[in-house]
Backbone as XML, in Angstrom:
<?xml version="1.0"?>
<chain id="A" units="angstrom">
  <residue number="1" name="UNK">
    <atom name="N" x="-14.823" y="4.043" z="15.957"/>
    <atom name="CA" x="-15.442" y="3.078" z="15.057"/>
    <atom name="C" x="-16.935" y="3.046" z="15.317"/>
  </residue>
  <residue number="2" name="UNK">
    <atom name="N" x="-17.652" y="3.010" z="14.063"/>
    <atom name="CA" x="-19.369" y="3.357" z="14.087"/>
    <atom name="C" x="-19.649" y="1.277" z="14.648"/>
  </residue>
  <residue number="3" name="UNK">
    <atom name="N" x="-21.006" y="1.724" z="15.473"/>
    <atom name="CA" x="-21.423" y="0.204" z="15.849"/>
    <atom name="C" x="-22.175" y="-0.046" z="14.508"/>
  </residue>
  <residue number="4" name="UNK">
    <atom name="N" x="-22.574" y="-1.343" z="14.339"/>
    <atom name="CA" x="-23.832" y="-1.708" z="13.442"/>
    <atom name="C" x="-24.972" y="-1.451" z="13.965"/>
  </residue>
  <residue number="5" name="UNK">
    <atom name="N" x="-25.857" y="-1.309" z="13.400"/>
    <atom name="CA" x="-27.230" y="-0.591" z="13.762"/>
    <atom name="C" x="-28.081" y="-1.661" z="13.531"/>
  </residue>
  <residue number="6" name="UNK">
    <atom name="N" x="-28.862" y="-2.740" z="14.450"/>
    <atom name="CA" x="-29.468" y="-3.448" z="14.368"/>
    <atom name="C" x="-30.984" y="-3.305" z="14.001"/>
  </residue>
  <residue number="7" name="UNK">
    <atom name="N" x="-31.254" y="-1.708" z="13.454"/>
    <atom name="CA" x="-32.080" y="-1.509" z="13.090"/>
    <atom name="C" x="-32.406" y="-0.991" z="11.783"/>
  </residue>
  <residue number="8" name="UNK">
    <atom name="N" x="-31.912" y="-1.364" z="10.769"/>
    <atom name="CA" x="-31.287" y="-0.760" z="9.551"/>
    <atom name="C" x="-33.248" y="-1.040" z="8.814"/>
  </residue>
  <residue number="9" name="UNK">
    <atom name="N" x="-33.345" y="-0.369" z="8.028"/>
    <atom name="CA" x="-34.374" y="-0.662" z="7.440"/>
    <atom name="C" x="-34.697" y="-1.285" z="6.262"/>
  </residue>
  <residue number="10" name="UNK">
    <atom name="N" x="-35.451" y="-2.314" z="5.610"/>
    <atom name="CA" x="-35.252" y="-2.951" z="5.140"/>
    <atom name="C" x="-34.345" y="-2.410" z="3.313"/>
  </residue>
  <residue number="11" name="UNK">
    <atom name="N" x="-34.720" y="-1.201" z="2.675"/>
    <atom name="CA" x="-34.167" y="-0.786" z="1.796"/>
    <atom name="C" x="-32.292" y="-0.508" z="2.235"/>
  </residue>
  <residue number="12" name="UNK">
    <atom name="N" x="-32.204" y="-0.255" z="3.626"/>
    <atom name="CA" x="-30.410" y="-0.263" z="3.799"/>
    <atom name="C" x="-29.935" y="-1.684" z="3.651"/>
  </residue>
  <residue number="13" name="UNK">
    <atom name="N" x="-30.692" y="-2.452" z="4.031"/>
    <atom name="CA" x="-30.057" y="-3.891" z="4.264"/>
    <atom name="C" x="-30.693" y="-4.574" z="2.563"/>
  </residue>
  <residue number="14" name="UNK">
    <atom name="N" x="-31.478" y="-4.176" z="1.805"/>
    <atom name="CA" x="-31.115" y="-4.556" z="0.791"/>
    <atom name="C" x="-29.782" y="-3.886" z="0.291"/>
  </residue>
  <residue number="15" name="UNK">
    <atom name="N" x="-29.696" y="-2.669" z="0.221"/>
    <atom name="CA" x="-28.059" y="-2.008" z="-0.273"/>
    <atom name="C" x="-26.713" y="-2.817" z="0.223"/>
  </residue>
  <residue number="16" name="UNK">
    <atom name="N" x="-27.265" y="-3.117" z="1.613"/>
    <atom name="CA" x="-25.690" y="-3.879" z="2.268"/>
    <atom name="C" x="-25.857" y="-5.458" z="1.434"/>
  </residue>
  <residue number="17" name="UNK">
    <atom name="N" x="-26.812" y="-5.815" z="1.674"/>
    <atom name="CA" x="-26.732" y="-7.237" z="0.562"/>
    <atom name="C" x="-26.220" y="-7.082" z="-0.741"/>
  </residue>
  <residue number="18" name="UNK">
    <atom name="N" x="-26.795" y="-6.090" z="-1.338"/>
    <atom name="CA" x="-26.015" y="-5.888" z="-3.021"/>
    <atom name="C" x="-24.621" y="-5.660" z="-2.301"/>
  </residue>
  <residue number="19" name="UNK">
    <atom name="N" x="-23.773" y="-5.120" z="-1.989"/>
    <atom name="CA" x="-22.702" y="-4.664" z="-1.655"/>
    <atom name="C" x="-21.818" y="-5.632" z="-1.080"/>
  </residue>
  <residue number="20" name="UNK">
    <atom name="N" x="-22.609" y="-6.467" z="-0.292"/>
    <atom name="CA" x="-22.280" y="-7.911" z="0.230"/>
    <atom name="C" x="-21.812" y="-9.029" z="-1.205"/>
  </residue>
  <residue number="21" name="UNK">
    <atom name="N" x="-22.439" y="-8.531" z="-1.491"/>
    <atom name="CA" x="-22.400" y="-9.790" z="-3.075"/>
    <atom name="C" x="-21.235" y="-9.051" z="-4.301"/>
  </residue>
  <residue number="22" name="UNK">
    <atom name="N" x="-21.014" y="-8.221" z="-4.040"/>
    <atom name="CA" x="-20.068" y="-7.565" z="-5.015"/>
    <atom name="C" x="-20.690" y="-6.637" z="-5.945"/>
  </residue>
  <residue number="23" name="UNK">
    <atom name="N" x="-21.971" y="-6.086" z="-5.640"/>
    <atom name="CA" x="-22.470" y="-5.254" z="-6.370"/>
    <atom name="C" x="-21.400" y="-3.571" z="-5.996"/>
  </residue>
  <residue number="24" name="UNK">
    <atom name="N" x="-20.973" y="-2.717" z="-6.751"/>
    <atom name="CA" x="-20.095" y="-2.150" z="-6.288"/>
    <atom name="C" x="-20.475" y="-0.806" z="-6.451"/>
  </residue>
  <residue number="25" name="UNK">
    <atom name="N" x="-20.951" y="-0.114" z="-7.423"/>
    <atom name="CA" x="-21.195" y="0.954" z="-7.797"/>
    <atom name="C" x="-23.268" y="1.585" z="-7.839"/>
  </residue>
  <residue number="26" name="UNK">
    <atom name="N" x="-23.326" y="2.812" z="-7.765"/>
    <atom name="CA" x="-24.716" y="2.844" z="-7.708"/>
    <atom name="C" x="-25.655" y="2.414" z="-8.651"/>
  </residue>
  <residue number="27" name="UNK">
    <atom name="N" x="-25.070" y="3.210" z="-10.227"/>
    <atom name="CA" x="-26.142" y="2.203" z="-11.118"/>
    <atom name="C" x="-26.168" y="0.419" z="-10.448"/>
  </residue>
  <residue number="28" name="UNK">
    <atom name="N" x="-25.271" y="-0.241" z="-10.635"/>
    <atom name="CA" x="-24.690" y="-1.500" z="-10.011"/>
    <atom name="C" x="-25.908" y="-1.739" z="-9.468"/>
  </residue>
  <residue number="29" name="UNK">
    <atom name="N" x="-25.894" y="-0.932" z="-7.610"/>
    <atom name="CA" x="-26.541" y="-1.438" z="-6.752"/>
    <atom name="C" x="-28.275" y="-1.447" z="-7.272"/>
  </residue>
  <residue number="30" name="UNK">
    <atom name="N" x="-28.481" y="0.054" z="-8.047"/>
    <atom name="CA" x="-29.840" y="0.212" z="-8.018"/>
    <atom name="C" x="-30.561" y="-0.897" z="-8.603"/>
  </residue>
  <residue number="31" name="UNK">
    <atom name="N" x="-29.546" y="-1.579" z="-9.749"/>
    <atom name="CA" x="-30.339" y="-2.810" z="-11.107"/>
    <atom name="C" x="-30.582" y="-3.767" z="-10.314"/>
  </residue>
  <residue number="32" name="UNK">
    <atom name="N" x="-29.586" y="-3.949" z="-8.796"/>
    <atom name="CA" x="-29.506" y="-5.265" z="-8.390"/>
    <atom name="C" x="-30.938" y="-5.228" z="-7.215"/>
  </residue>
  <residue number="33" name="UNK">
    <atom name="N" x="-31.457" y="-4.141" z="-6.902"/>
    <atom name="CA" x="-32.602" y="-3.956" z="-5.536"/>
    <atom name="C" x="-33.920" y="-3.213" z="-6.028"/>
  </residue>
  <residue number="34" name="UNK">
    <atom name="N" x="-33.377" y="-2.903" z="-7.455"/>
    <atom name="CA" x="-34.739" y="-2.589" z="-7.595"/>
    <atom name="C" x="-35.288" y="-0.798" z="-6.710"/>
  </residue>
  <residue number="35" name="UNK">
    <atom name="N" x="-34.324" y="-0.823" z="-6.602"/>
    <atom name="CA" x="-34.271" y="0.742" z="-5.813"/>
    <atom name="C" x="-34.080" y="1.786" z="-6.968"/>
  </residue>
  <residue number="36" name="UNK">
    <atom name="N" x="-35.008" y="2.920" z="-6.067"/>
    <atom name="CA" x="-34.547" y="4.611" z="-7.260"/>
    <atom name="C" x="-33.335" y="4.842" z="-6.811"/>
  </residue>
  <residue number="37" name="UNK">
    <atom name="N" x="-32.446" y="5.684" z="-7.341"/>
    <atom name="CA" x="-31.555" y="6.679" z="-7.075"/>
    <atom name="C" x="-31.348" y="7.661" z="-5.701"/>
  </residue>
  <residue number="38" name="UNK">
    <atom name="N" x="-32.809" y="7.962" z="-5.716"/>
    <atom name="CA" x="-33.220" y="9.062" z="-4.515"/>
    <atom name="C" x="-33.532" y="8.175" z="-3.293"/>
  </residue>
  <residue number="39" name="UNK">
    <atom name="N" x="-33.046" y="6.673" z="-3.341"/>
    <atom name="CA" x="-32.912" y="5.708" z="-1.990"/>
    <atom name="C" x="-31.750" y="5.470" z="-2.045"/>
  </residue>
  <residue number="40" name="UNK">
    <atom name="N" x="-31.202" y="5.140" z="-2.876"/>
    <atom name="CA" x="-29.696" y="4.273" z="-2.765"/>
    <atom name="C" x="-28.342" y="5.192" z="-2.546"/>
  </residue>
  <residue number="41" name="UNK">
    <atom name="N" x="-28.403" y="6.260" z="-3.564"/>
    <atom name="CA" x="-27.361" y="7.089" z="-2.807"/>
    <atom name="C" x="-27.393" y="8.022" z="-1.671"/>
  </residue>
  <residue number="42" name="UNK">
    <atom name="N" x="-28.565" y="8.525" z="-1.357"/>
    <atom name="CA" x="-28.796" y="8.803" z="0.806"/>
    <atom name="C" x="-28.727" y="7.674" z="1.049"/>
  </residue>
  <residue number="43" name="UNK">
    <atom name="N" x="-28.891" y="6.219" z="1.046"/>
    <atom name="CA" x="-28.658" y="5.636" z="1.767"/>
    <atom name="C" x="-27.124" y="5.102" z="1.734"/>
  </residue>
  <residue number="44" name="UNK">
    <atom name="N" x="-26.666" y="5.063" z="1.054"/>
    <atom name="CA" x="-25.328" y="4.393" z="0.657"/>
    <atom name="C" x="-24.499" y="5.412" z="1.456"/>
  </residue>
  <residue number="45" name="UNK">
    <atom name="N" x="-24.769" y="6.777" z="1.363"/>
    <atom name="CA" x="-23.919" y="8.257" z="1.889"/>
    <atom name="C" x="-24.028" y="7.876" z="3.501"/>
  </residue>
  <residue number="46" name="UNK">
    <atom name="N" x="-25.745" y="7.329" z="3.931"/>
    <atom name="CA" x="-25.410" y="7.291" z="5.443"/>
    <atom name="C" x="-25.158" y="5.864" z="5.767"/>
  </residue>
  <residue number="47" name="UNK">
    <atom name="N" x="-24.797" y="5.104" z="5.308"/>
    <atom name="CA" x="-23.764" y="3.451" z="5.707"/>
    <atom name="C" x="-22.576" y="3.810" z="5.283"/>
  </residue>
  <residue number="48" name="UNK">
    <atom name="N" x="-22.244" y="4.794" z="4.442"/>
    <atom name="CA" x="-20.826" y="5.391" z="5.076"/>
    <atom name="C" x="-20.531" y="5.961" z="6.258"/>
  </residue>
  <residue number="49" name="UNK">
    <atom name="N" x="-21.360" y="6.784" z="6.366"/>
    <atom name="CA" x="-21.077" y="7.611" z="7.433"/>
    <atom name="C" x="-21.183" y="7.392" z="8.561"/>
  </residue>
  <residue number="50" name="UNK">
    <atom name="N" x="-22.215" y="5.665" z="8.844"/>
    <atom name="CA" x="-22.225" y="5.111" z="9.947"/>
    <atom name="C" x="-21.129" y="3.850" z="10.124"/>
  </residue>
  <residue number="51" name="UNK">
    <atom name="N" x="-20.216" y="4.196" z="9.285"/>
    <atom name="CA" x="-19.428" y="2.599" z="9.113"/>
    <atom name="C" x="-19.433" y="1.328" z="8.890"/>
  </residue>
  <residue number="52" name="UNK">
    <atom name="N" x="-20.636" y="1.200" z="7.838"/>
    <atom name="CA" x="-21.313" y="-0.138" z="7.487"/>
    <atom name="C" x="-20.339" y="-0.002" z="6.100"/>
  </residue>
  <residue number="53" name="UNK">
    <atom name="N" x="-20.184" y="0.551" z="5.345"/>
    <atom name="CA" x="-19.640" y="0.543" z="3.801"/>
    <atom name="C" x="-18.374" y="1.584" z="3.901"/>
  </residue>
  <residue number="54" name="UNK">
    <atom name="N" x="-17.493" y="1.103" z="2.831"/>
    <atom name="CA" x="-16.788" y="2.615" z="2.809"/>
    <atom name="C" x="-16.525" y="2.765" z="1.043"/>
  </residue>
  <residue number="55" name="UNK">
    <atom name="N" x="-15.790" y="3.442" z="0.557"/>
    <atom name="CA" x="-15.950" y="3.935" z="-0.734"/>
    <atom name="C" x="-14.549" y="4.247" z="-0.966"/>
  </residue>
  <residue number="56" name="UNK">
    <atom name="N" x="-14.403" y="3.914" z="-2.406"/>
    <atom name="CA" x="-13.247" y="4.690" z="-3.021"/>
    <atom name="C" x="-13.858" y="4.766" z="-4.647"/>
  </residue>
  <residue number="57" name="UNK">
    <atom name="N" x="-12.865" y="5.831" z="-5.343"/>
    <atom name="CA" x="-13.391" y="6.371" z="-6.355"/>
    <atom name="C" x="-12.193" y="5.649" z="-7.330"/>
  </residue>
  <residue number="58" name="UNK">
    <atom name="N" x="-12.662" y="5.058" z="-8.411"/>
    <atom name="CA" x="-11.839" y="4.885" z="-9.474"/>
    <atom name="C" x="-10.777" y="5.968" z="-10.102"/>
  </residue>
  <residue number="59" name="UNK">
    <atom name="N" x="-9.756" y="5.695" z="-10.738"/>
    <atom name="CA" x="-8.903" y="6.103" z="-11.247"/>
    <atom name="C" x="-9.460" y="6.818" z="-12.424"/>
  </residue>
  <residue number="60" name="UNK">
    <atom name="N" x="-9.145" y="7.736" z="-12.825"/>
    <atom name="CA" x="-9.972" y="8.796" z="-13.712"/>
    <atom name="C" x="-9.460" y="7.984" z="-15.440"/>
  </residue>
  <residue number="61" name="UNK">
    <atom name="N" x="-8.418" y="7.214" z="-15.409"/>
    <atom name="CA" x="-7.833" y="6.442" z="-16.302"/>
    <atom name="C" x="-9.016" y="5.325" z="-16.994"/>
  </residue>
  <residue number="62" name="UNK">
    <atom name="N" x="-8.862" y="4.710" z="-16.026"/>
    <atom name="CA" x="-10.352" y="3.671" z="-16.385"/>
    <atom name="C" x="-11.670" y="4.103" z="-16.522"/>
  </residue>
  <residue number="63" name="UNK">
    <atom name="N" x="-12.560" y="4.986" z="-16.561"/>
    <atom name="CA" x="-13.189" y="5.570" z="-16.685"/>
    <atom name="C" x="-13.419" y="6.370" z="-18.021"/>
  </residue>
  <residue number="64" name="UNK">
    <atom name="N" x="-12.245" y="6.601" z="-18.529"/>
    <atom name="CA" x="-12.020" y="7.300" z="-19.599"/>
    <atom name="C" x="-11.986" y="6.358" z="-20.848"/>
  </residue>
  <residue number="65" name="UNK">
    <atom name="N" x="-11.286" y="5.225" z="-20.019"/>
    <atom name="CA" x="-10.774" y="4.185" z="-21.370"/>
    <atom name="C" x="-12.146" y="3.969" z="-21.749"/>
  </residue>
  <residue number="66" name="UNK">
    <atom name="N" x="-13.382" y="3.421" z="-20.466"/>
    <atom name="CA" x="-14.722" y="2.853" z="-20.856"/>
    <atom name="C" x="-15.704" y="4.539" z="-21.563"/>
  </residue>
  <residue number="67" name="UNK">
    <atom name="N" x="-15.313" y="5.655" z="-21.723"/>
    <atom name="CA" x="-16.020" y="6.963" z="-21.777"/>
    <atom name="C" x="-17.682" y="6.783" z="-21.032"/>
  </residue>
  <residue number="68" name="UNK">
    <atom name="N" x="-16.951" y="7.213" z="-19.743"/>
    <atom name="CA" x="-18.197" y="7.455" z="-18.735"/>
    <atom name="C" x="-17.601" y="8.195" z="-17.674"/>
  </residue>
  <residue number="69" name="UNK">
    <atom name="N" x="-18.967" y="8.552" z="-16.925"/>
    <atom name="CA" x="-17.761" y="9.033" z="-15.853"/>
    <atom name="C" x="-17.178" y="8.373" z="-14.837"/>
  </residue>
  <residue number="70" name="UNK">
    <atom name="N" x="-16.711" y="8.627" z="-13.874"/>
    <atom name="CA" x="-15.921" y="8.392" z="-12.772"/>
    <atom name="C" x="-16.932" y="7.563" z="-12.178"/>
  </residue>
  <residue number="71" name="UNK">
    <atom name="N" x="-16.649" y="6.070" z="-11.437"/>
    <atom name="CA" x="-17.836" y="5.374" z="-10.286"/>
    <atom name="C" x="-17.116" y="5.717" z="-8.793"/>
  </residue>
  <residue number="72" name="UNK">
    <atom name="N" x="-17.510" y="5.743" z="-8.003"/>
    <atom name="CA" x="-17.417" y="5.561" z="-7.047"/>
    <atom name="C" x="-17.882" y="4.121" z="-6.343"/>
  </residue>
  <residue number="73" name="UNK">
    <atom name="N" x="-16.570" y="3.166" z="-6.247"/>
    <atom name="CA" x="-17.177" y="1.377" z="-5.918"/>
    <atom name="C" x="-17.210" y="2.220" z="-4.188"/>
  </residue>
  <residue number="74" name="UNK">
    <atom name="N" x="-18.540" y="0.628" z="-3.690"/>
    <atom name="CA" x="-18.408" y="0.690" z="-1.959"/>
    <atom name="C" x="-18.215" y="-0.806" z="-1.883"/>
  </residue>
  <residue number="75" name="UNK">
    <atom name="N" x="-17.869" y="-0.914" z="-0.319"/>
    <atom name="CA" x="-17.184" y="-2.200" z="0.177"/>
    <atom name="C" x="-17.815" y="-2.321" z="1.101"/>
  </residue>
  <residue number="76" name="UNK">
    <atom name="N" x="-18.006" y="-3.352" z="1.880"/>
    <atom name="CA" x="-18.593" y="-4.125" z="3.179"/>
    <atom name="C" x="-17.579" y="-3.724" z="4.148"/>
  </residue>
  <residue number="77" name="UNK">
    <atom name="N" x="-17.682" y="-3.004" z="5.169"/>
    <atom name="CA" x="-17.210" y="-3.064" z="6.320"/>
    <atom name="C" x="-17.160" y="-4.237" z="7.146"/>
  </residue>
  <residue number="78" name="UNK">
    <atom name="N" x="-16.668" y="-4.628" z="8.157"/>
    <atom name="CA" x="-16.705" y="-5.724" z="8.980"/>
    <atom name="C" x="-17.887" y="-5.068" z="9.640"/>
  </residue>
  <residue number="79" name="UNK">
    <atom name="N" x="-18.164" y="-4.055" z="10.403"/>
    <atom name="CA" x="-19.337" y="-3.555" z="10.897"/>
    <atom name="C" x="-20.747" y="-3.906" z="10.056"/>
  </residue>
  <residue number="80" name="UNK">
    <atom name="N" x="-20.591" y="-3.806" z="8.789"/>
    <atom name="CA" x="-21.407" y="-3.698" z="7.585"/>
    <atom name="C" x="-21.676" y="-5.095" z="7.457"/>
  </residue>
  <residue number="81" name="UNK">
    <atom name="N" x="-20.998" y="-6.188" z="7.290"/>
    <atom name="CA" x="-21.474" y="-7.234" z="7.426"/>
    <atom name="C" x="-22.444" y="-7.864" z="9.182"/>
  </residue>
  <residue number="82" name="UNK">
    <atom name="N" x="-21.515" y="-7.455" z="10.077"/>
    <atom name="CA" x="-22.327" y="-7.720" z="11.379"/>
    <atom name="C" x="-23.839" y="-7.044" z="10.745"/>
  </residue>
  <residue number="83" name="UNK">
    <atom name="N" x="-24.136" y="-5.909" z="10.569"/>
    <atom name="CA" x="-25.227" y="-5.457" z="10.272"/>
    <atom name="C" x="-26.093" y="-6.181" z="8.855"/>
  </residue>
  <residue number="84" name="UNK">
    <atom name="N" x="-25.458" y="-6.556" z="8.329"/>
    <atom name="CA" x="-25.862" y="-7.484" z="7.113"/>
    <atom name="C" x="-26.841" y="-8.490" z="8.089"/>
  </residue>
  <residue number="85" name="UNK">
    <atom name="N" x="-25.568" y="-9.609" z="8.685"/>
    <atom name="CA" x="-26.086" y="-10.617" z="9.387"/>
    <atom name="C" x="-27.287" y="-10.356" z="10.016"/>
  </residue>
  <residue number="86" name="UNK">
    <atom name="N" x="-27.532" y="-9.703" z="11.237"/>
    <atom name="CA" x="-28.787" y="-8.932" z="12.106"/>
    <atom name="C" x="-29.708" y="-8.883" z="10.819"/>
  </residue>
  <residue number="87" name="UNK">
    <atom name="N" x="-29.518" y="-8.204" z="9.719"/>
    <atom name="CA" x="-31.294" y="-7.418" z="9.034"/>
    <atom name="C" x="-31.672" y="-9.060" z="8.197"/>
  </residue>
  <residue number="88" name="UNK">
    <atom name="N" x="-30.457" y="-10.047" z="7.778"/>
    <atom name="CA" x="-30.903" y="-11.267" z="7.076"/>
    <atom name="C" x="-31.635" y="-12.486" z="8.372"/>
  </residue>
  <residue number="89" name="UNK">
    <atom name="N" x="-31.609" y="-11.713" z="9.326"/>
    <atom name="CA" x="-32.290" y="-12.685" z="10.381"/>
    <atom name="C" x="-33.976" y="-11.808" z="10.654"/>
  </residue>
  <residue number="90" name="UNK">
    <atom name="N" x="-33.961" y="-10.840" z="10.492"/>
    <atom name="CA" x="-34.299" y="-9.441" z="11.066"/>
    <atom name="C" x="-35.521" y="-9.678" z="9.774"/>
  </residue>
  <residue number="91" name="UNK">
    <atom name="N" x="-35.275" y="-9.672" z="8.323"/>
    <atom name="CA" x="-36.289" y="-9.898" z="7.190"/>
    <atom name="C" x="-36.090" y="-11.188" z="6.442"/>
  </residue>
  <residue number="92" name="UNK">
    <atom name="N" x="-37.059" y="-12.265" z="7.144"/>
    <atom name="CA" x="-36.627" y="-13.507" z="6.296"/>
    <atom name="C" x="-37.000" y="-13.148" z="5.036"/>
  </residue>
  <residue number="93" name="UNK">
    <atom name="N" x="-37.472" y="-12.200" z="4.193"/>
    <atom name="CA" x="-37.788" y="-12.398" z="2.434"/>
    <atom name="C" x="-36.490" y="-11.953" z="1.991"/>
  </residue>
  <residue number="94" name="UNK">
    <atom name="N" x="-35.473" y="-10.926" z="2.520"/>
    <atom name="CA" x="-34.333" y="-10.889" z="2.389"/>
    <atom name="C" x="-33.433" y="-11.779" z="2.407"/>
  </residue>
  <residue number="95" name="UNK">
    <atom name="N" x="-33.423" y="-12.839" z="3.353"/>
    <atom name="CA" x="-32.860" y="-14.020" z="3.523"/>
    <atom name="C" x="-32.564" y="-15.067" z="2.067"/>
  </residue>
  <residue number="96" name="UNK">
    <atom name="N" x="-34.198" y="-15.192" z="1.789"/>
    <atom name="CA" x="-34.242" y="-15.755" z="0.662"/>
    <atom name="C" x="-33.892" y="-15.193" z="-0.995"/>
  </residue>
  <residue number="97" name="UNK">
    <atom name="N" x="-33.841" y="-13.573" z="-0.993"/>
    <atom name="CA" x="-33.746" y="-12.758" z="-2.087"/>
    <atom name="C" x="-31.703" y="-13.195" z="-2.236"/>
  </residue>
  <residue number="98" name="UNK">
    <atom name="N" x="-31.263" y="-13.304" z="-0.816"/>
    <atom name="CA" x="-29.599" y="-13.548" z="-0.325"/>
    <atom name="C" x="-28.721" y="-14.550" z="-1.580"/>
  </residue>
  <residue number="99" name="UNK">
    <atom name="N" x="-30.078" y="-15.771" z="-0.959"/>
    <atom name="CA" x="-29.786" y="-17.456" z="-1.452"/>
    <atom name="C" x="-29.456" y="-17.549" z="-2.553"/>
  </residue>
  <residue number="100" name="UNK">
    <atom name="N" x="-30.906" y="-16.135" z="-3.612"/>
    <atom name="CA" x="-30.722" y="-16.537" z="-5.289"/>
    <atom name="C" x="-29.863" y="-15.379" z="-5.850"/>
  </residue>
  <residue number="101" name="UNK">
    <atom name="N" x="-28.994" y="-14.460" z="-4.684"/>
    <atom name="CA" x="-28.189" y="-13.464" z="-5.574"/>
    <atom name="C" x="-26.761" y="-13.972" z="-5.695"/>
  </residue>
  <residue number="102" name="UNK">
    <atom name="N" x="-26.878" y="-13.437" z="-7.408"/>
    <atom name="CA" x="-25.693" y="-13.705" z="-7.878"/>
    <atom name="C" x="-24.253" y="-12.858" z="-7.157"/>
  </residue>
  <residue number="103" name="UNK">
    <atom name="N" x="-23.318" y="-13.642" z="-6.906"/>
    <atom name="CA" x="-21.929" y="-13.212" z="-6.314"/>
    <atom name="C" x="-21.238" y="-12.796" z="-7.737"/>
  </residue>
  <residue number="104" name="UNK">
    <atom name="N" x="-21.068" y="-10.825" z="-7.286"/>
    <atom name="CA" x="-19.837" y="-10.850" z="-8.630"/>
    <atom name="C" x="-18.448" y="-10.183" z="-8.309"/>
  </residue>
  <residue number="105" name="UNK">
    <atom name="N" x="-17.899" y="-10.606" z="-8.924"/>
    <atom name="CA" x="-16.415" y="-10.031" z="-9.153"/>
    <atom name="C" x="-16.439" y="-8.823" z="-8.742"/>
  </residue>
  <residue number="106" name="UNK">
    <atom name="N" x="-15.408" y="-8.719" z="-8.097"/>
    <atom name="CA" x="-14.753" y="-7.241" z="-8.099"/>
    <atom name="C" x="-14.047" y="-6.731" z="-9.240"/>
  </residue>
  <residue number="107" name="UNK">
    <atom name="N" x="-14.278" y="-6.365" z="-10.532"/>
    <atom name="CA" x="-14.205" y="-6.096" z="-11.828"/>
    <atom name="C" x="-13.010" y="-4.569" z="-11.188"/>
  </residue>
  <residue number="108" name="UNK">
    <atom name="N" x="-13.689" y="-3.834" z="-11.018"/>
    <atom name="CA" x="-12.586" y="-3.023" z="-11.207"/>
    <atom name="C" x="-10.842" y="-2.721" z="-10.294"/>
  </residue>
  <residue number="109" name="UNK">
    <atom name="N" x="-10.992" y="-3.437" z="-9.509"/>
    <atom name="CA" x="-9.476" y="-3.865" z="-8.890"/>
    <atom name="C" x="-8.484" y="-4.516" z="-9.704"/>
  </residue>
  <residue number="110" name="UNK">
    <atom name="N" x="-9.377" y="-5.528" z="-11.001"/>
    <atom name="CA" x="-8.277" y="-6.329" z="-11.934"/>
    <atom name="C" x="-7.679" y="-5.413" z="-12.574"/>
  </residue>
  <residue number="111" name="UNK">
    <atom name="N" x="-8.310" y="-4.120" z="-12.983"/>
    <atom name="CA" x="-7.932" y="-3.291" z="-14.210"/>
    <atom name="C" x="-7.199" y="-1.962" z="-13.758"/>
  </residue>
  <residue number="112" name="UNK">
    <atom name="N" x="-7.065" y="-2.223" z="-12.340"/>
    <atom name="CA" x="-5.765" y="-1.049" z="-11.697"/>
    <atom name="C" x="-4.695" y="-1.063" z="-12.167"/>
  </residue>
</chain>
């Protein structure tokens, strides 16, 4: 099991906050941080790989019904939150960006 990395930088620990809040997928995360593409998925690939997030890929069914392609949702690890906690102490403007983000649904688990 990967430790949390108490040194995450502030663009990972915005990703773990979207992800924290139910942001699930990359377009998802990028609308919610204000991040490019060319940050969020290297970073999202290495909070997998360090055990902060993990991933599963939608059913090729749902995807089809909406005609797009395939998402790949990520989830908060228990590691991933410890590391959450640390960077929201770690960047108080994060702290406060925390307070006014909206919590959403896990949308695609209803439609399994």
């Amino acid at each position: 099991m990967a430790t949390a990395s108490p040194n995450l930088s502030y663009a990972a620990a915005s990703i773990l906050l979207a992800v924290g809040n139910g942001y699930q997928y990359g377009f998802d995360i990028m609308d919610c941080t204000g991040l490019p593409s060319g940050t969020v998925y290297p970073a999202l690939r290495r909070l997998e790989e360090s055990g902060l997030v993990g991933s599963e890929w939608e059913k090729d069914a749902l995807a089809q019904l909406d005609q797009r392609p395939v998402r790949r949702y990520y989830s908060l690890e228990l590691a991933g939150q410890s590391a959450l906690d640390a960077a929201l102490r770690r960047y108080p403007l994060l702290e406060r960006v925390a307070a006014n983000l909206p919590q959403k649904t896990l949308a695609h688990r209803k439609r399994e």
